[in-house]
MARBA-3410 file (N, C-alpha, C, O; in Angstrom, 1 decimal):
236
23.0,88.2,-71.6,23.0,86.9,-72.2,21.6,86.5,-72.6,20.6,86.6,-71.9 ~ 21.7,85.9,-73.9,20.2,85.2,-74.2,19.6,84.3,-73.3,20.4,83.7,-72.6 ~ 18.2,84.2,-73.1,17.8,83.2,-72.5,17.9,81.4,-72.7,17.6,80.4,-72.0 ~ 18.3,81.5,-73.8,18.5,80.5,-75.0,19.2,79.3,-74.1,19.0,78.1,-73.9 ~ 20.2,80.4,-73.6,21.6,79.3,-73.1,22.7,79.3,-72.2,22.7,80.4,-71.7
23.4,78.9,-71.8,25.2,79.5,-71.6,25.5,79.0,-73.0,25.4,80.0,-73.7 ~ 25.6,78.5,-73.3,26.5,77.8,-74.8,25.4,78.3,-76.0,24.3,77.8,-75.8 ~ 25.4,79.2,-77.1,24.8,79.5,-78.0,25.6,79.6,-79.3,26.5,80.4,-79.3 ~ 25.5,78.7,-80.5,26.2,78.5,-81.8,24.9,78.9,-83.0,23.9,78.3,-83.2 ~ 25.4,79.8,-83.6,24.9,80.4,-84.8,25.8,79.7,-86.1,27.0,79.9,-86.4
24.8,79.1,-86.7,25.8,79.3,-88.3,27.1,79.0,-88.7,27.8,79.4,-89.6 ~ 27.3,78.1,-87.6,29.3,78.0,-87.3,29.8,77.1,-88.4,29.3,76.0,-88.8 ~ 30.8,77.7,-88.8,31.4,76.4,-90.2,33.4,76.7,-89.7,33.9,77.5,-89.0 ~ 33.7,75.8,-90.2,35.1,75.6,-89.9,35.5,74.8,-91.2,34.8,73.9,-91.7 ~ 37.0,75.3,-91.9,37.2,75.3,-93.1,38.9,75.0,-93.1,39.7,75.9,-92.8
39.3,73.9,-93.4,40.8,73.6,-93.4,41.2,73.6,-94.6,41.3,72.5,-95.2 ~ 41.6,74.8,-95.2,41.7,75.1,-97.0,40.3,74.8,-97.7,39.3,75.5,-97.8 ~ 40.8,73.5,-98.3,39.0,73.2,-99.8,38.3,72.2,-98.3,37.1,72.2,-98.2 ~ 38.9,71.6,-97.4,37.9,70.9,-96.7,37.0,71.9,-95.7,36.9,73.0,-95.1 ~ 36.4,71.1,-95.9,34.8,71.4,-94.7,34.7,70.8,-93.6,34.1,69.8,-93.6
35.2,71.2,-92.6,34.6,70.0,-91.5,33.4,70.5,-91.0,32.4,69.8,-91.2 ~ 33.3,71.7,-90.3,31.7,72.1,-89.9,31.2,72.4,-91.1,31.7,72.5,-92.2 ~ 29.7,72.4,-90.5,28.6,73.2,-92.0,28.0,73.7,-91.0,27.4,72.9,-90.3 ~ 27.9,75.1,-90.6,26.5,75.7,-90.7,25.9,75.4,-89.4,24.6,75.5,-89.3 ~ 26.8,74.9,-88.3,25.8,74.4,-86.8,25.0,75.5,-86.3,25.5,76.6,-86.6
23.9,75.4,-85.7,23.4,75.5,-84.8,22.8,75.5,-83.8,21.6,75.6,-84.1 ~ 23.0,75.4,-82.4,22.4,74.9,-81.1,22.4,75.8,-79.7,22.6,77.0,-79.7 ~ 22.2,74.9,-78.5,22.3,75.7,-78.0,22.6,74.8,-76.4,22.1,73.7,-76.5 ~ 23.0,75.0,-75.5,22.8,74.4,-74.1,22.8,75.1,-73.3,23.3,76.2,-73.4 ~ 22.0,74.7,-72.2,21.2,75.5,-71.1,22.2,75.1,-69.7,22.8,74.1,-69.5
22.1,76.3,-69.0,23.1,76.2,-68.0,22.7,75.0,-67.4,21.5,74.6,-67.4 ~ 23.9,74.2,-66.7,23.5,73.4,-66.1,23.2,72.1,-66.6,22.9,71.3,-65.7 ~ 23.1,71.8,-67.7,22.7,70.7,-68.5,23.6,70.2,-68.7,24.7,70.9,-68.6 ~ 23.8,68.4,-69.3,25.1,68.0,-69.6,24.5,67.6,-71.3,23.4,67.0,-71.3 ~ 25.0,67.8,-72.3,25.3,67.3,-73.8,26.0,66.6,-74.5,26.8,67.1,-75.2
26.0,65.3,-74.5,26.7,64.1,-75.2,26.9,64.6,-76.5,25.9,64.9,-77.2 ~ 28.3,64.9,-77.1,28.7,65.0,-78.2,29.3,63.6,-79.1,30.3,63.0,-78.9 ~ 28.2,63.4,-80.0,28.3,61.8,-80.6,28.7,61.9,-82.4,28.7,63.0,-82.9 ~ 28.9,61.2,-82.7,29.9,61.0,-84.1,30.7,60.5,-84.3,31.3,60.2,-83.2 ~ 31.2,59.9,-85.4,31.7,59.3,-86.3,33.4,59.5,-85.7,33.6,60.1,-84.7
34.1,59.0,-86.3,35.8,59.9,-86.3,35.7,60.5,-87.6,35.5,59.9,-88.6 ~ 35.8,61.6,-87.6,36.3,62.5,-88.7,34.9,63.4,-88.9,34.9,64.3,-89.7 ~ 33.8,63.1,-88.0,32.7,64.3,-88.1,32.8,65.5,-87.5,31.9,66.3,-87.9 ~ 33.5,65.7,-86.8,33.9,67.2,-86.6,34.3,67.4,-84.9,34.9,68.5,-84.6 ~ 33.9,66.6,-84.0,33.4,66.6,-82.8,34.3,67.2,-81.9,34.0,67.8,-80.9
36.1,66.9,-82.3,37.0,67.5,-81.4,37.5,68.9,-82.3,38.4,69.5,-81.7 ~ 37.3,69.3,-83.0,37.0,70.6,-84.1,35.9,71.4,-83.2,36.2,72.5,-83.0 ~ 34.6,70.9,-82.6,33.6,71.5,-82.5,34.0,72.3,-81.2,33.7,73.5,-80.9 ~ 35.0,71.2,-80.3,34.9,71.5,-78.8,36.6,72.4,-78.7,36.7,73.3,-77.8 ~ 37.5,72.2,-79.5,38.5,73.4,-79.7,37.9,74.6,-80.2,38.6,75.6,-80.0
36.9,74.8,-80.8,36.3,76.1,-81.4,35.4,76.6,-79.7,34.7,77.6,-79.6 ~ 35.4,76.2,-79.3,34.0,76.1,-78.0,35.1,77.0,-76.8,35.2,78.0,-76.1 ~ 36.0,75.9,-77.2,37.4,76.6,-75.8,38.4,77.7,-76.6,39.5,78.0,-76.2 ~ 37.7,78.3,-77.8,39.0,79.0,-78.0,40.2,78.6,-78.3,41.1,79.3,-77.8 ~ 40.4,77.9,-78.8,41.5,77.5,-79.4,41.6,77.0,-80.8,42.6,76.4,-81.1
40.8,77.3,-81.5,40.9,77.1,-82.9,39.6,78.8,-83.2,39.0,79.2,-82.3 ~ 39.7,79.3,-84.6,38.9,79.8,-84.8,37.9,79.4,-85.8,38.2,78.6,-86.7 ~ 36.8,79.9,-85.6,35.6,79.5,-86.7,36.1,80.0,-88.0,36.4,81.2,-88.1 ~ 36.1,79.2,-89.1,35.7,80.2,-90.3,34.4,81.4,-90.7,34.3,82.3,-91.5 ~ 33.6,80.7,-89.7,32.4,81.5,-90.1,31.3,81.6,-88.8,31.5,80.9,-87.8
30.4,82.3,-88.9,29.7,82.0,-88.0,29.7,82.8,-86.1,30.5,83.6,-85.6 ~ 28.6,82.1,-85.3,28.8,83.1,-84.1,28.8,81.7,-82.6,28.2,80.7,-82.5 ~ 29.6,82.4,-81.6,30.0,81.5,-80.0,29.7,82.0,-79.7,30.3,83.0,-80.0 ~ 28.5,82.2,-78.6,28.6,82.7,-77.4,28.5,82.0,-76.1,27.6,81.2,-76.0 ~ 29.5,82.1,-74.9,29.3,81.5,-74.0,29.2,82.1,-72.7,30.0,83.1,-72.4
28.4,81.7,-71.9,28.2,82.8,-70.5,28.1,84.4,-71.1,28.9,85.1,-70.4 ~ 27.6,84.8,-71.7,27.7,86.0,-72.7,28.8,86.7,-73.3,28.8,87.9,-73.7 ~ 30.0,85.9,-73.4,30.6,85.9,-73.8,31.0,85.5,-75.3,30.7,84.4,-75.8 ~ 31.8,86.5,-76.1,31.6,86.3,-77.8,33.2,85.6,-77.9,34.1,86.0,-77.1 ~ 33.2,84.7,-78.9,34.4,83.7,-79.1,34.4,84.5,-80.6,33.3,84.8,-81.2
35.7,84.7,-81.2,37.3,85.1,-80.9,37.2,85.9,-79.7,37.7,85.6,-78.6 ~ 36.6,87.1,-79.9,36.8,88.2,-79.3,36.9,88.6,-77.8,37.2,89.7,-77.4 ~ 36.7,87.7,-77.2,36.5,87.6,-75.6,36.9,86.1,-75.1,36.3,85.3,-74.3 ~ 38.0,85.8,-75.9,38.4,84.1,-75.1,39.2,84.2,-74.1,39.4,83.2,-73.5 ~ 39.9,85.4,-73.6,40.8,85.2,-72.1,39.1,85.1,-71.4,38.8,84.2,-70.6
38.3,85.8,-71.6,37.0,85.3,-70.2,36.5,84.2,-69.8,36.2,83.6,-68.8 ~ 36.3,83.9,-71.8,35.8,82.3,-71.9,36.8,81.6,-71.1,36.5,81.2,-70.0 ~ 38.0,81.4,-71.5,38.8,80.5,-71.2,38.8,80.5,-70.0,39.5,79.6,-69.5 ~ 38.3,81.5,-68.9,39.0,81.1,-67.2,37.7,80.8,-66.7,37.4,80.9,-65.5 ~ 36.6,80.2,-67.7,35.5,79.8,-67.1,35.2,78.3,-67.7,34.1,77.7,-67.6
36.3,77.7,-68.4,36.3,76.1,-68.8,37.3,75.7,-68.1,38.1,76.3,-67.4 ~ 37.1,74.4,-68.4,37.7,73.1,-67.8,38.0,72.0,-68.8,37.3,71.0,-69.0 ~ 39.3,72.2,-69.5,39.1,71.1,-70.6,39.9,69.9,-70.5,41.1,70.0,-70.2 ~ 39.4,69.0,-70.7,39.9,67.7,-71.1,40.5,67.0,-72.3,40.0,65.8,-72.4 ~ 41.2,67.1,-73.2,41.4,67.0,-74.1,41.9,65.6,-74.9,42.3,64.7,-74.2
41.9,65.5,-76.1,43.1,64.5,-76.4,44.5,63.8,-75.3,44.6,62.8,-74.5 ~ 45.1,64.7,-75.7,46.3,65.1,-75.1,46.3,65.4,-73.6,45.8,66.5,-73.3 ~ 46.7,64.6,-72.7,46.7,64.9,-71.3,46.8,66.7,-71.0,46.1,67.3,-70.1 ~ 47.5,67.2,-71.5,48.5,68.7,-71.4,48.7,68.6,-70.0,48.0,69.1,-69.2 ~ 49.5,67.9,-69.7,50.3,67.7,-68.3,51.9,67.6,-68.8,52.5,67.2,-69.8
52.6,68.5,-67.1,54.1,68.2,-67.5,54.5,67.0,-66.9,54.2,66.6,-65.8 ~ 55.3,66.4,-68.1,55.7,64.8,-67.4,57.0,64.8,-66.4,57.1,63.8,-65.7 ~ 58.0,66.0,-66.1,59.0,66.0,-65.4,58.5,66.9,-64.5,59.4,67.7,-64.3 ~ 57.1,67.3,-63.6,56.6,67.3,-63.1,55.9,66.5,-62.1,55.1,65.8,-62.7 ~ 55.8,66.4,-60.6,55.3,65.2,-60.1,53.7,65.9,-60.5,53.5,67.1,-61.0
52.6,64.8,-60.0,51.1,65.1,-59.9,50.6,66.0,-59.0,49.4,66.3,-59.0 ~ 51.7,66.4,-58.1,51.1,67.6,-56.8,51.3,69.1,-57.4,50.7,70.1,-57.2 ~ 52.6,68.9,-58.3,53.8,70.3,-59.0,52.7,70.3,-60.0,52.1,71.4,-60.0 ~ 52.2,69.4,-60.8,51.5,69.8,-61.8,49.8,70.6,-61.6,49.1,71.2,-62.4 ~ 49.6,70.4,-60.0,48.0,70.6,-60.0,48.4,71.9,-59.0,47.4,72.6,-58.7
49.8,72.5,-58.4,50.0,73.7,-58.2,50.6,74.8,-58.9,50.7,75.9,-58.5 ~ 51.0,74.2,-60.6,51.1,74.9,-61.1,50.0,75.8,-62.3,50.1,76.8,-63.0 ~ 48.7,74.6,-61.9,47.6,75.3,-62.7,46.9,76.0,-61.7,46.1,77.0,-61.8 ~ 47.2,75.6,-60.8,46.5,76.8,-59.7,46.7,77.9,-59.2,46.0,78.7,-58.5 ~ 48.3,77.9,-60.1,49.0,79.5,-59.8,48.2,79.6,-61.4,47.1,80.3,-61.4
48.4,79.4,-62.2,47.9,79.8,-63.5,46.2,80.2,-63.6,45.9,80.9,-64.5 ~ 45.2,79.8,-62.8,44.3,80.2,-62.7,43.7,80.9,-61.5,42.5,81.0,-61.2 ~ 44.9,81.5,-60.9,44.6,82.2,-59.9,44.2,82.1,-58.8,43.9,83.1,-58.0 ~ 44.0,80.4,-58.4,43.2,80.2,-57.2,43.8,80.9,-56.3,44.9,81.3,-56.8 ~ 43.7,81.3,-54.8,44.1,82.0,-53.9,44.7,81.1,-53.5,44.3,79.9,-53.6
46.0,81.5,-53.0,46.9,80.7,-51.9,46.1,79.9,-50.7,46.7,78.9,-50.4 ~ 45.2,80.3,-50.1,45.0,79.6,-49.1,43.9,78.4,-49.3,43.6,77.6,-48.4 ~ 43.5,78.4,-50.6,43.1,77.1,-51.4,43.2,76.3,-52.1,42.4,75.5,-52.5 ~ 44.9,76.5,-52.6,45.3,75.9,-53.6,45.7,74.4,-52.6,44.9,73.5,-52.7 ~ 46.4,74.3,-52.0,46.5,73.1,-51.2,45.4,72.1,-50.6,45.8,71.0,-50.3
44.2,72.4,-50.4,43.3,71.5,-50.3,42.5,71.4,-51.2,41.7,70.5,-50.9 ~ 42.2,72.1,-52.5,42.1,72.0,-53.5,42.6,70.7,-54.3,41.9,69.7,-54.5 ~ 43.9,70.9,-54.7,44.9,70.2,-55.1,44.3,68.6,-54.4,43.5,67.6,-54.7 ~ 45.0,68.9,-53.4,44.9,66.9,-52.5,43.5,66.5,-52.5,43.4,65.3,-52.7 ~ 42.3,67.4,-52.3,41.0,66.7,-52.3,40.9,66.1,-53.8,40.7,65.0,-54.1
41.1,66.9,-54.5,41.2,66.0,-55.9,42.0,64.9,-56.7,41.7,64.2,-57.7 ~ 43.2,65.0,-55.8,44.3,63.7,-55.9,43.7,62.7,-55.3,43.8,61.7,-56.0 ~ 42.7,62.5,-54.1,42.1,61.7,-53.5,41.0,61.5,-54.0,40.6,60.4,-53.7 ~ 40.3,62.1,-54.8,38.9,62.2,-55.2,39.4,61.1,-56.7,38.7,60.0,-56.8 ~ 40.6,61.3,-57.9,40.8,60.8,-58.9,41.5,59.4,-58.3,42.1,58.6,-59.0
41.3,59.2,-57.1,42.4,58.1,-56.9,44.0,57.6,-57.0,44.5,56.5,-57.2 ~ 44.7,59.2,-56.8,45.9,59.7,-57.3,47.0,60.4,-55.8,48.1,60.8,-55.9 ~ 46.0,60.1,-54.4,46.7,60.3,-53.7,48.1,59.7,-53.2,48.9,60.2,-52.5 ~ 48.1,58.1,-53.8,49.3,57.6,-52.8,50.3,57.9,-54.2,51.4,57.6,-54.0 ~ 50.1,58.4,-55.3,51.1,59.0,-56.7,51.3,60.7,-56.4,51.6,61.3,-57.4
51.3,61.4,-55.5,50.8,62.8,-55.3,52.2,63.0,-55.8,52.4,63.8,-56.7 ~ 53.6,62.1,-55.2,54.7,62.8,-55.9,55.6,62.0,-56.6,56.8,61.7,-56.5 ~ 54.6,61.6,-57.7,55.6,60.5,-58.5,55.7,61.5,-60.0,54.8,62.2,-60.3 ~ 56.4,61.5,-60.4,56.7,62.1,-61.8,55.6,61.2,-63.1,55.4,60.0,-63.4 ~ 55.3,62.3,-63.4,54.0,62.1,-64.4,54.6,61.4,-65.6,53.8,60.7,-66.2
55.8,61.5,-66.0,56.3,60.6,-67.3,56.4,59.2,-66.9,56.8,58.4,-67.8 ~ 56.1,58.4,-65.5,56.2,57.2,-65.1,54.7,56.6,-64.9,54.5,55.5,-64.4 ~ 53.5,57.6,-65.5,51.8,57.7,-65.3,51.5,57.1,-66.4,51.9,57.5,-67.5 ~ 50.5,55.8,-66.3,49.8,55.6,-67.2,48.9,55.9,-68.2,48.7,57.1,-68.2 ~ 48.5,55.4,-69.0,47.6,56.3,-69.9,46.3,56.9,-69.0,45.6,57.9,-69.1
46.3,55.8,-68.2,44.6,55.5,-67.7,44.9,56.9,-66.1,44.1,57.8,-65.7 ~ 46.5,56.7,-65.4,46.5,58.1,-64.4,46.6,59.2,-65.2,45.9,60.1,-64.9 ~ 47.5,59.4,-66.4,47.3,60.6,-67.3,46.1,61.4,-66.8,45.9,62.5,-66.3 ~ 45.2,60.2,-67.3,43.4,60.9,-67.5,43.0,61.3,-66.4,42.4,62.3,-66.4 ~ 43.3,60.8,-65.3,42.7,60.7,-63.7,43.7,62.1,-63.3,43.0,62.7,-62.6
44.5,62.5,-63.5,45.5,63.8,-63.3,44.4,64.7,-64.1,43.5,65.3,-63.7 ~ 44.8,64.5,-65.4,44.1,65.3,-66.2,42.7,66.0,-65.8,42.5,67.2,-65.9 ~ 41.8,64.9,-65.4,40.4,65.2,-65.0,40.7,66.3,-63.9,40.1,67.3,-64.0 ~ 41.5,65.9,-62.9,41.8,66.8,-61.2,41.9,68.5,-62.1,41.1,69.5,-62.2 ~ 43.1,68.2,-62.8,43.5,69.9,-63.3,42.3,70.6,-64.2,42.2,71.8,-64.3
41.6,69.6,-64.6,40.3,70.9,-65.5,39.2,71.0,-64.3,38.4,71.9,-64.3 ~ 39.3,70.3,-63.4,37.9,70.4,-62.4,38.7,71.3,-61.4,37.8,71.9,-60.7 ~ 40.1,71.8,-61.1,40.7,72.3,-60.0,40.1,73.7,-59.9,39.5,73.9,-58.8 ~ 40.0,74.3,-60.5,39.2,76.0,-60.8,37.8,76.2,-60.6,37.3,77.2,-60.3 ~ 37.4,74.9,-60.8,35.6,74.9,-60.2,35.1,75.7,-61.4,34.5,76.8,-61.2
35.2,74.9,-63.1,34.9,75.8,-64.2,33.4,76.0,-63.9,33.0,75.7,-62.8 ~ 32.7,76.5,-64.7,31.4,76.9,-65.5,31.1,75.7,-66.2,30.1,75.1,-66.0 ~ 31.8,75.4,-66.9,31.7,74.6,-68.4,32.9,73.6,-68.2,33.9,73.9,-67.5 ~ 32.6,72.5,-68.8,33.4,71.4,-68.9,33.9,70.9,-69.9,33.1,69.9,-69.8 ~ 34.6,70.6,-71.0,34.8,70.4,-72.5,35.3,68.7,-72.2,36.1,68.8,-71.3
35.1,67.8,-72.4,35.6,66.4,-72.2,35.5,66.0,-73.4,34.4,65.8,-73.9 ~ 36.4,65.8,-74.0,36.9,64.7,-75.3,37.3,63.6,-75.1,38.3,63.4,-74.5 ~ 36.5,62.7,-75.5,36.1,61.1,-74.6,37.0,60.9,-73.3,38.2,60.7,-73.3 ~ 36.3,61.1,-72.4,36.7,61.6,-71.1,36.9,59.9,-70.6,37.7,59.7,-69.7 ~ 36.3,58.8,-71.1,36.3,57.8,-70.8,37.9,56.8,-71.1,38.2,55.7,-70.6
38.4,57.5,-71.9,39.9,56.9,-72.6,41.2,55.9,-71.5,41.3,56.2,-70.4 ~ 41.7,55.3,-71.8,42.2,55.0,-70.8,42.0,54.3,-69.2,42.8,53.8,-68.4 ~ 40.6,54.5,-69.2,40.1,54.6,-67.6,40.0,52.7,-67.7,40.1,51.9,-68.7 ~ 39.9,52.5,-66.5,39.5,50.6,-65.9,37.9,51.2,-65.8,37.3,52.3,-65.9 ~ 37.5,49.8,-65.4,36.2,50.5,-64.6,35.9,50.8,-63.5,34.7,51.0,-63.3
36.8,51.0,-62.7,37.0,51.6,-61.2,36.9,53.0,-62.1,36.1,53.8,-61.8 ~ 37.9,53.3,-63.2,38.2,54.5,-63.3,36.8,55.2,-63.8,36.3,56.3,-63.3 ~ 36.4,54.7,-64.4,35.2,54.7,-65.8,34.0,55.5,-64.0,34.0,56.7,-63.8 ~ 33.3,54.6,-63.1,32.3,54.9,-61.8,33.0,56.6,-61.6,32.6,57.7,-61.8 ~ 34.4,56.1,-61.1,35.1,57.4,-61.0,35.0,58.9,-61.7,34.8,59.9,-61.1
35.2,58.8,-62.7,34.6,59.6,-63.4,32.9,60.3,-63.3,32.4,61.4,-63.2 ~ 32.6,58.9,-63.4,30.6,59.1,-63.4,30.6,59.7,-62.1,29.7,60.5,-62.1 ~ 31.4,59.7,-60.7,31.0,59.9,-59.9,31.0,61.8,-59.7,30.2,62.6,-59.2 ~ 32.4,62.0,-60.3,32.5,63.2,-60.3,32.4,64.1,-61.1,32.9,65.2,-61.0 ~ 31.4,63.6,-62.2,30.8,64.3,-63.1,29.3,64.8,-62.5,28.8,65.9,-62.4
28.9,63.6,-62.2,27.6,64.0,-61.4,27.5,64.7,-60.7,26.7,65.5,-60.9 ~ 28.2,64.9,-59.6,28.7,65.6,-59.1,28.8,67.7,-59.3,28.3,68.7,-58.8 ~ 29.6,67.2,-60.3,30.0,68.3,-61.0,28.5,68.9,-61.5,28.5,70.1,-61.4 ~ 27.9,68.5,-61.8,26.7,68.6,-62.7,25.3,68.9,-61.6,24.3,69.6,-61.9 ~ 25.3,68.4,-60.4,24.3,68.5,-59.7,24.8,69.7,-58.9,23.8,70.1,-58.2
26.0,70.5,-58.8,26.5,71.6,-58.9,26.0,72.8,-59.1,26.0,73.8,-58.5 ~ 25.4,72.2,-60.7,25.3,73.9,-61.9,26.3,73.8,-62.8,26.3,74.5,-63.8 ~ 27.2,72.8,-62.5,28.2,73.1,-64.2,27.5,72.3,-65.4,26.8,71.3,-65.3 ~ 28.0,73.3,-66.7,27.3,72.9,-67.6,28.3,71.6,-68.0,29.4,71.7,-67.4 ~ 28.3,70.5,-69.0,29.3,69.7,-69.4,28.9,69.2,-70.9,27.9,68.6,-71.2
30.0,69.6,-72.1,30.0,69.1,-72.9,30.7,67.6,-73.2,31.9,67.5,-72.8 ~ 30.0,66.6,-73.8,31.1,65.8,-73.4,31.3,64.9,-74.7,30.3,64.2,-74.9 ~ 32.2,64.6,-75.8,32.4,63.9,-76.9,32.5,62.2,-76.0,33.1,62.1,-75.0 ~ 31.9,61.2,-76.6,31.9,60.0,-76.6,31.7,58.8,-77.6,30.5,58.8,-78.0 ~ 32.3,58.1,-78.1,32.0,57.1,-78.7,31.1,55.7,-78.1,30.6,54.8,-78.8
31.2,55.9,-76.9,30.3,54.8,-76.1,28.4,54.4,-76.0,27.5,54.2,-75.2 ~ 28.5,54.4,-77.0,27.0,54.6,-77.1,26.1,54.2,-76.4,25.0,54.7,-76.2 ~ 26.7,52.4,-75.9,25.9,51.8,-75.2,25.4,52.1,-73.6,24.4,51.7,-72.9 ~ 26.6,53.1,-73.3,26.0,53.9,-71.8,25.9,55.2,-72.1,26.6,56.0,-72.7 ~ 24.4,55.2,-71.5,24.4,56.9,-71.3,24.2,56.7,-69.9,23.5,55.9,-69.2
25.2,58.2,-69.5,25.3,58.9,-68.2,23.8,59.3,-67.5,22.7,59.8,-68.0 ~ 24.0,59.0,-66.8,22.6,59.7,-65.8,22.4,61.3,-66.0,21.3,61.7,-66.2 ~ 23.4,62.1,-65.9,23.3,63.4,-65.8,23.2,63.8,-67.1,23.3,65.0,-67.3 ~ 23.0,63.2,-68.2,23.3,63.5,-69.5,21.9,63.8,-69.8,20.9,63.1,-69.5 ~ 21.8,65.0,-70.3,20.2,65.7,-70.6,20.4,65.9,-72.4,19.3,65.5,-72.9
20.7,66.0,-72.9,21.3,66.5,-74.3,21.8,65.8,-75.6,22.6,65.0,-75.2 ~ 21.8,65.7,-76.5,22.4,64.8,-77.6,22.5,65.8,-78.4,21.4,66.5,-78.5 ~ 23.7,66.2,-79.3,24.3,66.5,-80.2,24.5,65.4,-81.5,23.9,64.6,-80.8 ~ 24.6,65.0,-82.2,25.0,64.7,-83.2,25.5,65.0,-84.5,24.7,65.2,-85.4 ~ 26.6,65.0,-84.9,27.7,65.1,-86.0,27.6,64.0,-86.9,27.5,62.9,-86.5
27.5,64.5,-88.7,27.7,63.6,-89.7,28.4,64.4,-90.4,28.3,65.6,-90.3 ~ 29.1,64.0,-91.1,29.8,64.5,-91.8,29.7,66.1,-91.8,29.3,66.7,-92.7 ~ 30.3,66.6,-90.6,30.5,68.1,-90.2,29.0,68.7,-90.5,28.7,69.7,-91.0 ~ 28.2,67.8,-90.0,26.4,68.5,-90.0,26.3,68.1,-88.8,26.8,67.1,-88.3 ~ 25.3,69.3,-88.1,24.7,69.0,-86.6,23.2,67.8,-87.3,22.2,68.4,-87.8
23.0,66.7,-87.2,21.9,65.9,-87.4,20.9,65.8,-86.6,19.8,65.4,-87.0 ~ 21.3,66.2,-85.4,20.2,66.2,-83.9,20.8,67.1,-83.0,21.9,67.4,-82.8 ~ 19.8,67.4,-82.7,20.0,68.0,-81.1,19.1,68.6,-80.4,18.6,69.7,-80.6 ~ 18.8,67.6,-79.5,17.4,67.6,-78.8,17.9,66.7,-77.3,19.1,66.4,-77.2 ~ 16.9,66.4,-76.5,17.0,65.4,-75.5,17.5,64.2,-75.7,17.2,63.5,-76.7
18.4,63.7,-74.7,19.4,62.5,-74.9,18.6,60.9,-74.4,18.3,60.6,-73.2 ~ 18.2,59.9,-75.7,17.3,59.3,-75.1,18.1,58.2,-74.8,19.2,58.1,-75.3 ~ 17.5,57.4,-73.8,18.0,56.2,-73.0,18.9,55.4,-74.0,20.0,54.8,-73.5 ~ 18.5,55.3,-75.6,19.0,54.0,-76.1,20.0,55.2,-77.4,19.7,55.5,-78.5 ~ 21.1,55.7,-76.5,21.9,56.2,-77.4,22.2,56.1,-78.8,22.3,57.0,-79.6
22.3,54.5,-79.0,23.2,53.7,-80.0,21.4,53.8,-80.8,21.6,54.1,-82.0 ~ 20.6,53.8,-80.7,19.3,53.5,-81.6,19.2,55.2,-82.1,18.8,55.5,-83.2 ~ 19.8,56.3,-80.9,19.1,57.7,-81.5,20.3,58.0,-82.7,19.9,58.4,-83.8 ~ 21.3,57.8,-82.6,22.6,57.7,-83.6,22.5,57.0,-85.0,23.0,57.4,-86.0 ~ 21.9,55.9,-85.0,21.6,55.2,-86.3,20.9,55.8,-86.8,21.1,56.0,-88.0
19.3,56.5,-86.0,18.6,57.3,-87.1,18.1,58.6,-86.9,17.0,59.2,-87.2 ~ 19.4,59.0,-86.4,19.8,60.3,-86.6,20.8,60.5,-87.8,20.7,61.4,-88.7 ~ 21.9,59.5,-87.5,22.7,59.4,-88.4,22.3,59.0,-90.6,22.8,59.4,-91.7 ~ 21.0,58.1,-90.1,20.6,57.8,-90.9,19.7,58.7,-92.2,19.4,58.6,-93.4 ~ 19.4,59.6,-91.1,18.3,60.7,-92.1,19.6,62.0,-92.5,19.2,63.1,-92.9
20.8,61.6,-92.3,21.8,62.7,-92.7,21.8,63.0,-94.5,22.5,63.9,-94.9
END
């Protein structure tokens, strides 16, 4: 692996027929680092991070992650992320206990860790006294708090969060911060899409920026988010 990074993007473009959403990224993140992915809606930012997890392909261009090459090596990639997505990807006729032992058989954790695994993280998202309520009766805001348990259950490498903040109260919102930090003072690397400009995270070392499917920045994440975004955004 280069020294460069865990996360290394060459030249990457992404092409939906005549549309363009990527152009040509380049960057890079260093193990261990966290990277605020910031933009517009429609700049590319949940395009950026399905191409990252393997799940979409590049039109063009090169991934590598943990030395690993995206298309060509995504069963590796993939059992070393943790993604958060849009979409909860939770089963709803599932309770919250069935759903966080069924990713645990799916990721292989060993049997004799899947069970305290599981519950420390029902307790950790604030989802212990729901451990067996059926997830189609879960809010938007427990969705997220489930959701978060199942990508952190495997103890990824890398963290993919697409506004990880969605849904949350502000109990939920600390909650989060708590176990990102966490996560982060660890060694996991964390990418993270946000619209919230006005907070930046503590553990946040990084700023990405997206304009119209152009990387505009990407350098150190400075205190006044919403000021680096106007003119960053601005010199697009």
């Amino acid at each position: 692996m280069s020294r460069r990074g865990l996360i290394e993007v060459q030249r990457l473009s992404k092409h939906f027929g005549w549309r363009s959403v990527l152009r040509e990224l380049d960057f890079f993140v260093h193990r261990g680092e966290c990277a605020l992915l910031l933009g517009a809606n429609g700049s590319g930012k949940s395009t950026l991070l399905r191409l990252l997890c393997g799940l979409s392909r590049a039109t063009s261009g090169v991934i590598r992650i943990g030395g690993w090459s995206l298309p060509a090596e995504a069963s590796a990639v993939r059992a070393q992320i943790g993604l958060l997505a849009h979409r909860p990807l939770l089963y709803e006729n599932l309770t919250a206990r069935e759903n966080l032992d069924f990713f645990a058989a799916l990721y292989a954790i060993p049997p004799a860790e899947r069970a305290r695994r599981r519950d420390d993280l029902l307790a950790q998202v604030g989802l212990a006294a729901r451990a067996n309520s059926l997830v189609r009766g879960f809010s938007r805001g427990m969705q997220q708090r489930l959701s978060l348990a199942r990508a952190l259950l495997h103890q990824p490498d890398l963290l993919l969060l697409d506004e990880p903040y969605t849904g949350l109260d502000s109990a939920g919102c600390a909650m989060l911060d708590g176990l990102l930090t966490a996560a982060s003072r660890s060694g996991c690397t964390i990418i993270m899409s946000t619209h919230q400009l006005e907070r930046k995270p503590a553990y946040a070392d990084r700023a990405l920026i997206l304009a119209g499917g152009s990387l505009v920045y990407a350098g150190p994440a400075a205190n006044d988010l919403a000021a680096l975004y106007r003119q960053a955004s601005a010199s697009a």
